[in-house]
C-alpha positions in Angstrom: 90.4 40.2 197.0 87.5 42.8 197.0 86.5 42.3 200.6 90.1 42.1 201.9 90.7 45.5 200.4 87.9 46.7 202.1 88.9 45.0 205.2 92.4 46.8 205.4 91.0 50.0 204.1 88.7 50.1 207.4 91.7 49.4 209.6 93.5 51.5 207.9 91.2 54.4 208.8 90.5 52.8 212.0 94.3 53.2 213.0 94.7 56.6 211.2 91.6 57.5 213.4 93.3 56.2 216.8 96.8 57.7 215.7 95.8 61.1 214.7 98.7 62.9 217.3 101.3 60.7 216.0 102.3 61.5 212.8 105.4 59.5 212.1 103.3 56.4 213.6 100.7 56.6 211.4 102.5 57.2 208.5 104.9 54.1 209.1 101.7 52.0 209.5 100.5 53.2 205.9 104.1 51.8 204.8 103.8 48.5 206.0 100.3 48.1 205.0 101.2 49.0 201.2 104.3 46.6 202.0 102.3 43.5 203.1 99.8 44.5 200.0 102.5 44.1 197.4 103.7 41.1 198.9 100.5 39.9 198.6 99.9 40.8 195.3 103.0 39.5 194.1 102.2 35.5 193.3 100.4 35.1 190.0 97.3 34.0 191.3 96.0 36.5 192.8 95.1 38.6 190.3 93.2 37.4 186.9 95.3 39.4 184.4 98.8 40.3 185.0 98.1 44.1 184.3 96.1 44.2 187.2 99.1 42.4 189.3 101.3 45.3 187.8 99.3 48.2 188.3 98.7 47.2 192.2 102.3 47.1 192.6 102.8 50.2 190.8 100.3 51.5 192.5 101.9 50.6 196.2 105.5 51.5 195.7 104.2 55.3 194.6 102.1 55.1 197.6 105.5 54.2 199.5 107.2 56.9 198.0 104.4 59.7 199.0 104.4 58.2 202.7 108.2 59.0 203.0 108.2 61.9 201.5 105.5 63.2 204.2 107.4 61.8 206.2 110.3 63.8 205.7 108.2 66.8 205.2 107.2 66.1 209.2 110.8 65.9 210.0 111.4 69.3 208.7 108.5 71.5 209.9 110.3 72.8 212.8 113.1 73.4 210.8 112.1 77.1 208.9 113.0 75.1 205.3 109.6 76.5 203.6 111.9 75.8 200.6 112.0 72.7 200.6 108.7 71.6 202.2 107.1 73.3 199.3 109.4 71.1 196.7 108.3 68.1 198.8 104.9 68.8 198.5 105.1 69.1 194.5 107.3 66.1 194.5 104.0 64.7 196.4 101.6 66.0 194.1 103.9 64.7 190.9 104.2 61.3 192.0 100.4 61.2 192.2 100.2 62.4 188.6 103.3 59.9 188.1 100.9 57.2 189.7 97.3 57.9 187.6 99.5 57.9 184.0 101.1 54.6 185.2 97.5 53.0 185.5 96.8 54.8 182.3 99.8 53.1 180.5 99.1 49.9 181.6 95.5 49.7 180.7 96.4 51.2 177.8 99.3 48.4 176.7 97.0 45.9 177.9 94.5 46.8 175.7 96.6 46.9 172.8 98.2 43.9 173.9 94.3 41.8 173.7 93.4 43.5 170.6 96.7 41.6 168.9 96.2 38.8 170.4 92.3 38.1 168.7 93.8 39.6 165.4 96.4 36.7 165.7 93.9 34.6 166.8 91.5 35.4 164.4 94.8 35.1 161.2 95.2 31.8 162.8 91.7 30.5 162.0 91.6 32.2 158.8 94.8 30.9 157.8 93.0 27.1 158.9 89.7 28.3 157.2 92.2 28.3 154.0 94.0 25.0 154.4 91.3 23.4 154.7 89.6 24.9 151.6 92.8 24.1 150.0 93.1 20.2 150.9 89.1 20.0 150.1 89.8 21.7 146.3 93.1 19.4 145.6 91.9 17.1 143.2 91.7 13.4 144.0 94.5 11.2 142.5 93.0 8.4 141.2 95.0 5.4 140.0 93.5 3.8 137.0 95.1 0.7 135.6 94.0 -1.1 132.1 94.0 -4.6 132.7 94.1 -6.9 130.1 91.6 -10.0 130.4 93.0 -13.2 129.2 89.3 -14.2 128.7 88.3 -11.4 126.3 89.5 -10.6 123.1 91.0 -7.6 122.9 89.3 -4.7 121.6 89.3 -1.4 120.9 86.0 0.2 122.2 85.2 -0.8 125.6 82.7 -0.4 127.2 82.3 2.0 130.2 81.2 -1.1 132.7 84.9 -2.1 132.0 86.6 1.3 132.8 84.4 1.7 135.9 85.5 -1.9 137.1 89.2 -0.9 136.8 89.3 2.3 138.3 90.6 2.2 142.1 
């Protein structure tokens, strides 16, 4: 993934290079690159974490949104509207803000998101650690039976070889 982004980021300068007069041109060109880069980002293998899959796209629709909004800021340069060139502009500069928090908040859930997952994790063997402390402390049930040997006499005191013998 690392050398295709490198790869598109040199034809993206390449073209932006080549289309310098032709505003509306270039910018459409930085559209359908962030276009074919989301589609490409969207099947799960692509990326190892699914933050990283998020942020990308994140990351490409802002990218959309600044490349029309310049785009309509080029539309109306002729046009005297300082006004509203200079709202575009901000709206420019806050969706870049916009962008950089999103990134933040993702790394940020995603790190929250792994740290509960190896406390679970770690509950989980703890919680096995315990059963199996538990089953190994349960005391043994053993079934002892006095049997009555019709070759002996009875009696009283026997001996321990007899209780061994007996025990199951």
């Amino acid at each position: 993934m690392t050398f295709w982004t490198l790869s598109s980021n040199l034809l993206i300068i390449l073209a932006l290079q080549f289309l310098r007069e032709w505003t509306i041109i270039q910018l459409s060109v930085l559209i359908v690159l962030n276009v074919i880069t989301i589609l490409i980002a969207l099947p799960k293998n692509v990326f190892k974490t699914a933050a990283m899959r998020i942020t990308t796209i994140g990351t490409e629709i802002g990218f959309i949104i600044i490349n029309i909004l310049f785009l309509v800021m080029h539309f109306l340069e002729n046009s005297g509207s300082y006004q509203v060139r200079l709202i575009l502009s901000w709206a420019v500069v806050g969706v870049n803000a916009a962008i950089i928090l999103f990134q933040f908040i993702v790394k940020i859930v995603e790190f929250i998101r792994l740290r509960r997952k190896k406390k679970q994790e770690k509950r989980k063997q703890k919680q096995e650690k315990e059963d199996s402390r538990i089953k190994l402390r349960r005391p043994h049930k053993f079934s002892i039976s006095i049997q009555v040997d019709p070759n002996r006499s009875w009696n009283r005191f026997r001996s321990v070889h007899d209780t061994v013998r007996n025990l199951k």
